[in-house]
TIDO-309831 format. One record per residue (C-alpha): y, z, x. Coordinates in steps of 0.1 Angstrom, whole numbers, plus 2048, in hexadecimal, padded with zeros to 3 digits. Layout:
BEGIN
YZX;...
***
This chain:
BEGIN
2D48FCE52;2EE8EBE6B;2E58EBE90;2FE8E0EAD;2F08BEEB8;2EA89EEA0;2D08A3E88;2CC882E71;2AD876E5F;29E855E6E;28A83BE5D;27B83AE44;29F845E39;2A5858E1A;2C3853E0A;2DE86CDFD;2D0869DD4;2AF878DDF;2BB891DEE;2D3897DD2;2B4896DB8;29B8A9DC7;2B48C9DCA;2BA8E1DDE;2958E2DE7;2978C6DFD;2B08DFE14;2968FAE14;27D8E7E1E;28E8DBE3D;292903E44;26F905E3E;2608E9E56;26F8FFE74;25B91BE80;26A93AE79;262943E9E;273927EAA;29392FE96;294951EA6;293944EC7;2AE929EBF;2C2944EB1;2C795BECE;2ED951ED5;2FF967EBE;32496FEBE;32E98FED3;33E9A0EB3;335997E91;34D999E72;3429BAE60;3289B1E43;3259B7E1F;30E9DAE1A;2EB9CDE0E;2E49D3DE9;2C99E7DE5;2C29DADC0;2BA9B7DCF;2999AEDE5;2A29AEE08;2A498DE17;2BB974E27;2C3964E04;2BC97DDE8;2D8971DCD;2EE950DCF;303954DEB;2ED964E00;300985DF9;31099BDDE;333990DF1;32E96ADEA;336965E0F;31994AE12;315959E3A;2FD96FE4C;30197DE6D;2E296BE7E;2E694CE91;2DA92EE88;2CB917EA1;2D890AEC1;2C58E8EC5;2C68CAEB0;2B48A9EB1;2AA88BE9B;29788FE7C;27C878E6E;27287AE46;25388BE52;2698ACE65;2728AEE3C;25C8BDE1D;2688B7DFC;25D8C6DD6;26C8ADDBF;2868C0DA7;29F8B3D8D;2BB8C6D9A;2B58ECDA9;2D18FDDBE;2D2920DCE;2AA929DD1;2AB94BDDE;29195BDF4;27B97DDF4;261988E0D;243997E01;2319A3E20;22F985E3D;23596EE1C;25495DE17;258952DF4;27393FDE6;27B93CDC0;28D921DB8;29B91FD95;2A78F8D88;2AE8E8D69;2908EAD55;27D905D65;274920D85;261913DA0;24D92DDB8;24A922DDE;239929DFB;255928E17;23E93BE34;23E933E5B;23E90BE54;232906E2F;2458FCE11;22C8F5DF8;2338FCDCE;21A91ADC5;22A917D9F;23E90CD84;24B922D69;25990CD50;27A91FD3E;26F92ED1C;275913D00;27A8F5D17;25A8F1D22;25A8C8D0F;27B8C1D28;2658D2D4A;2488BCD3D;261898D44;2678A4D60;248899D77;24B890D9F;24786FD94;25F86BD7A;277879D90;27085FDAB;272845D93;29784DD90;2A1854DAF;29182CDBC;2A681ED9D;2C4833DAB;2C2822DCE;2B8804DC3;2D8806DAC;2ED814DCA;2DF7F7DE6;2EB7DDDCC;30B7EDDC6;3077EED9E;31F80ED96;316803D6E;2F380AD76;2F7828D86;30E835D6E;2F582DD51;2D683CD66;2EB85CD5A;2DB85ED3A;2B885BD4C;2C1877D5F;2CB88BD43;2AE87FD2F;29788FD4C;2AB8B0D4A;2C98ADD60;2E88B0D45;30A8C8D3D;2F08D8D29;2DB8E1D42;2E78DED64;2F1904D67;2CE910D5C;2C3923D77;2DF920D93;2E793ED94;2CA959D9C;2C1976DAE;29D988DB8;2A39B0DB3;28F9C9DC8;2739C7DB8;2719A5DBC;278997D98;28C97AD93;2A5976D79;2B6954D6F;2CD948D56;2C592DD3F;2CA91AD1E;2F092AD16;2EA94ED10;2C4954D1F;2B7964D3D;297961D4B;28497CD5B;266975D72;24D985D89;231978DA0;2249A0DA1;23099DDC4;210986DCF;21496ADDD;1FC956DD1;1FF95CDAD;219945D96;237951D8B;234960D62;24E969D49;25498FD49;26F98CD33;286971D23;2A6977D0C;2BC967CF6;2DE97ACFB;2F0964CDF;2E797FCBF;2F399BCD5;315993CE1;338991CD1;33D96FCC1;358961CD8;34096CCF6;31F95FCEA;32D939CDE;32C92ED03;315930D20;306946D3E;31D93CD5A;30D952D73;2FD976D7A;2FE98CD9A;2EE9B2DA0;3079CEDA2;2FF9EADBC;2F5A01DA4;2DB9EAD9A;2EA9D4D79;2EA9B7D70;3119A8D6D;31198CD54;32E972D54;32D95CD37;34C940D30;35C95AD19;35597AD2B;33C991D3E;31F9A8D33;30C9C2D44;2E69C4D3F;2CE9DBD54;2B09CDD63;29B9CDD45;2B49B3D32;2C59D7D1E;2E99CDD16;2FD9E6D23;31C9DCD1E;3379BED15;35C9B0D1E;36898FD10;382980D1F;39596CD01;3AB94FD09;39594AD2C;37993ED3D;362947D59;35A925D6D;345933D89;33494DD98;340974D9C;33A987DBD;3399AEDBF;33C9CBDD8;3359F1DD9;34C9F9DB7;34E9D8DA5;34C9B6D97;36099BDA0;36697ED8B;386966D89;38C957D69;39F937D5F;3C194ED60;3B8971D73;3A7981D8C;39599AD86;3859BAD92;3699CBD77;35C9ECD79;3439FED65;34BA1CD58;32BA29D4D;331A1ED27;346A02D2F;3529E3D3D;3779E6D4A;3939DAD5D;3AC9F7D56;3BAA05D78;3B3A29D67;38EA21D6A;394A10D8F;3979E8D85;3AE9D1D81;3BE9B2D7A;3D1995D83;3DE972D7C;3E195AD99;3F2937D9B;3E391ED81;3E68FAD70;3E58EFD4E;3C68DDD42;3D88BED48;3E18C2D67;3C28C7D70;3B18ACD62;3CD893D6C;3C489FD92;39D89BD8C;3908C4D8C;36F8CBD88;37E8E9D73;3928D8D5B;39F8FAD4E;3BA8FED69;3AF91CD77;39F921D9A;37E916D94;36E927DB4;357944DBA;367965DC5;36296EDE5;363991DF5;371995E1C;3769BAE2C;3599CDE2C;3509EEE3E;3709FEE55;37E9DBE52;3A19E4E45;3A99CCE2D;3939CCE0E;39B9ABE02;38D990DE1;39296BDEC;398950DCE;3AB92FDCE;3C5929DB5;3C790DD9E;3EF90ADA8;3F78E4D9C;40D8DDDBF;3ED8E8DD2;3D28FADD8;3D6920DE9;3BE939DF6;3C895BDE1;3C097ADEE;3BC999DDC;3B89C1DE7;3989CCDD8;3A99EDDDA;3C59FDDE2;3E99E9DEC;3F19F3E06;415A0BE07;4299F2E20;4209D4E0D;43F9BEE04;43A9A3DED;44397EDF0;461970DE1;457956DC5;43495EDBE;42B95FD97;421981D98;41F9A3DA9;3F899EDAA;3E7991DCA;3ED980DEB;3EE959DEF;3FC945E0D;41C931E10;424917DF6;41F8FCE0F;3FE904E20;3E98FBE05;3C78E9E12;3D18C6E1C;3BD8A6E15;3B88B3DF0;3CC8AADD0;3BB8BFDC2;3A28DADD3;38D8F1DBC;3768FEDDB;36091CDE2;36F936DFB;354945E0B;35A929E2C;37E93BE28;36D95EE31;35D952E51;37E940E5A;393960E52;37997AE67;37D968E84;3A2967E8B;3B0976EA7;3B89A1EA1;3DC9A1E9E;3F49BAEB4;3ED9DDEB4;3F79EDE93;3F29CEE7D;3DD9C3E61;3D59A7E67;3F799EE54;3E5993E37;40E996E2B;43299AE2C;4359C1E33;4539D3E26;46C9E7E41;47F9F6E29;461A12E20;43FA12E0D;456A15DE9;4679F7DF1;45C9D9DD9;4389E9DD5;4279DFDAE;40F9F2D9D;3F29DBDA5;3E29BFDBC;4019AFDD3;40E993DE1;40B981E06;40996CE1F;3EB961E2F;3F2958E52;3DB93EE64;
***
């Protein structure tokens, strides 16, 4: 939540590791020590024309935050307001449920209720968000690391956080560095740290997780508030897949519009229905998938370490064949040592980011946002979803006839090397200024010479102005 004036805590001051170890949750609880009532009222300054918004999935509870990302889009926005008035916080403005490491707790409402279900590292934890509380109602340990949940008490977790800030007021890096295996120790580790990121609460309020490599958790509270969370269902996807798709890990999961579940693993994506089915497979050999997918009406999108990519179901399949209405394309990348040399996250070379949709309803450019992994600098790409349009002209030098990307030199400045999300970028792009009559928005170079002049067969190259 970011309001317009200063908002800083006072003393007793908390300092950036605690905030860091107890999660996400710490950022929901701040949320949740604010009437609800007195956020509407804050928010009644809201924009005279909103960007057009991503249609609501009807397969996912409906809240403000039903899947990472808020939406099926990725765009990380909503249209309300948030508030208008800041001032000072004190410890006591903020509640806090100790957690290892949790990120992306998503939200359902279950009459005046509003529950949040934030997956973490070792487990799910069920929470009270209503009017002003934030208090735990339970913990739902992942099946088969229930001894890792168990090390990870309230007070174990404080013990690290005072040795971090002891370690970081004396300005020992070597102790910080070797309260890594602590942390890992208490559940925090490469092994773990995706468990759970990425989630979603369908309509009927189940939960659904990823965790340990190829599982997914399942959970319901029967839609009561007070009751715990319980398994409905937990599976092991590893036995089921092709070899080269099941060695690696759940990346992420979304909810397609016709109610699936799209599974991106490192070396692929799978398609499950709600009951954990396997429906359907596509490996991706030679790639990887280093972060999350986004979707609209007709597809999945998910950028790999070398392609974009736009996934349709066919009813029996999984496909990217523009005879079945998908597609495919590379973008600029590095090579792995490129990338490491610069210091990516993503050491693969590819983009690294989260898809991001932008164009929605009569907006007239349907568009997929990445950024590349090109070694002079990083670009926003855009793609059309759909359709190129006839007058498109591509732009001289680009690697290939396959998507739009700005000029060579207005990469994001102040980064070496910038692997970022792009959902700020659809905020940024919505509110430009309408171009003259006729236009486009010139998301590119448009050809004079008539729509058969230097047109491809697929996604096309452009400019994107500022």
């Amino acid at each position: 939540m970011r309001t317009t004036g200063k908002s800083e805590i006072t003393e007793p001051r908390l300092s950036r590791r605690s905030v860091l170890l107890t999660g996400m949750a710490a950022a929901a609880a701040l949320g949740g020590a604010v009437p609800m009532a007195a956020m509407a009222a804050q928010a009644t300054a809201t924009p005279k024309t909103l960007p057009n918004m991503p249609q609501r999935n009807p397969w996912l509870t409906d809240s403000v935050y039903p899947t990472t990302h808020f939406n099926p889009a990725a765009t990380d926005s909503v249209a309300q307001a948030g508030p208008t008035k800041g001032r000072q916080l004190k410890t006591a403005d903020v509640k806090v449920l100790p957690t290892v490491f949790t990120c992306s707790p998503t939200l359902k409402k279950v009459g005046d209720a509003t529950i949040i279900i934030a997956s973490g590292c070792e487990g799910v934890r069920k929470i009270n968000g209503s009017g002003e509380a934030f208090e735990l109602v339970s913990f739902l340990p992942y099946p088969g690391l229930e001894a890792l949940a168990e090390k990870a008490t309230p007070q174990a977790i404080q013990a690290l956080v005072d040795e971090a800030d002891a370690a970081a007021r004396a300005k020992d890096d070597a102790k910080i560095i070797a309260l890594s295996q602590k942390l890992s120790d208490l559940g925090f580790s490469r092994e773990t740290a995706l468990n759970g990121t990425y989630n979603l609460i369908d309509k009927d309020g189940f939960h659904y997780a990823a965790y340990g490599g190829m599982k997914i958790l399942k959970s319901t509270d029967d839609n009561d508030p007070k009751k715990p969370l319980r398994v409905a269902k937990s599976k092991d996807f590893a036995s089921e897949l092709p070899a080269d798709l099941a060695k690696g890990q759940i990346i992420t999961l979304g909810m397609t519009y016709d109610g699936h579940l799209a599974v991106a693993a490192q070396g692929g994506m799978f398609l499950l229905d709600r009951d954990l089915n396997l429906m359907g497979t596509l490996p991706f050999p030679g790639e990887a998938v280093e972060n999350s997918i986004c979707f609209d009406e007709t597809a999945t999108y998910c950028v790999t370490s070398k392609r974009m990519l736009k996934i349709v179901w066919t009813g029996s399949k999984l496909s990217t064949d523009e005879a079945d209405g998908g597609w495919a394309s590379e973008y600029n990348i590095a090579t792995r040592e490129q990338a490491i040399a610069m210091g990516s996250l993503t050491q693969s070379g590819g983009s690294g980011t989260t898809p991001t949709l932008m164009g929605f309803g009569d907006d007239p450019d349907k568009l997929v946002i990445i950024s590349d992994g090109d070694p002079t600098g990083t670009h926003a790409v855009a793609f059309w979803r759909d359709k190129i349009p006839d007058d498109f002209r591509q732009r001289p030098g680009t690697k290939v006839p396959a998507h739009c990307r700005p000029d060579p030199d207005r990469h994001f400045q102040g980064h070496d090397r910038a692997f970022t999300q792009c959902a700020w970028l659809w905020r940024a792009l919505s509110e430009l200024p309408v171009p003259k009559a006729g236009s486009r928005r010139d998301l590119g170079k448009r050809d004079d010479r008539g729509p058969d002049a230097a047109r491809t067969d697929r996604r096309a190259e452009a400019e994107l102005e500022p």
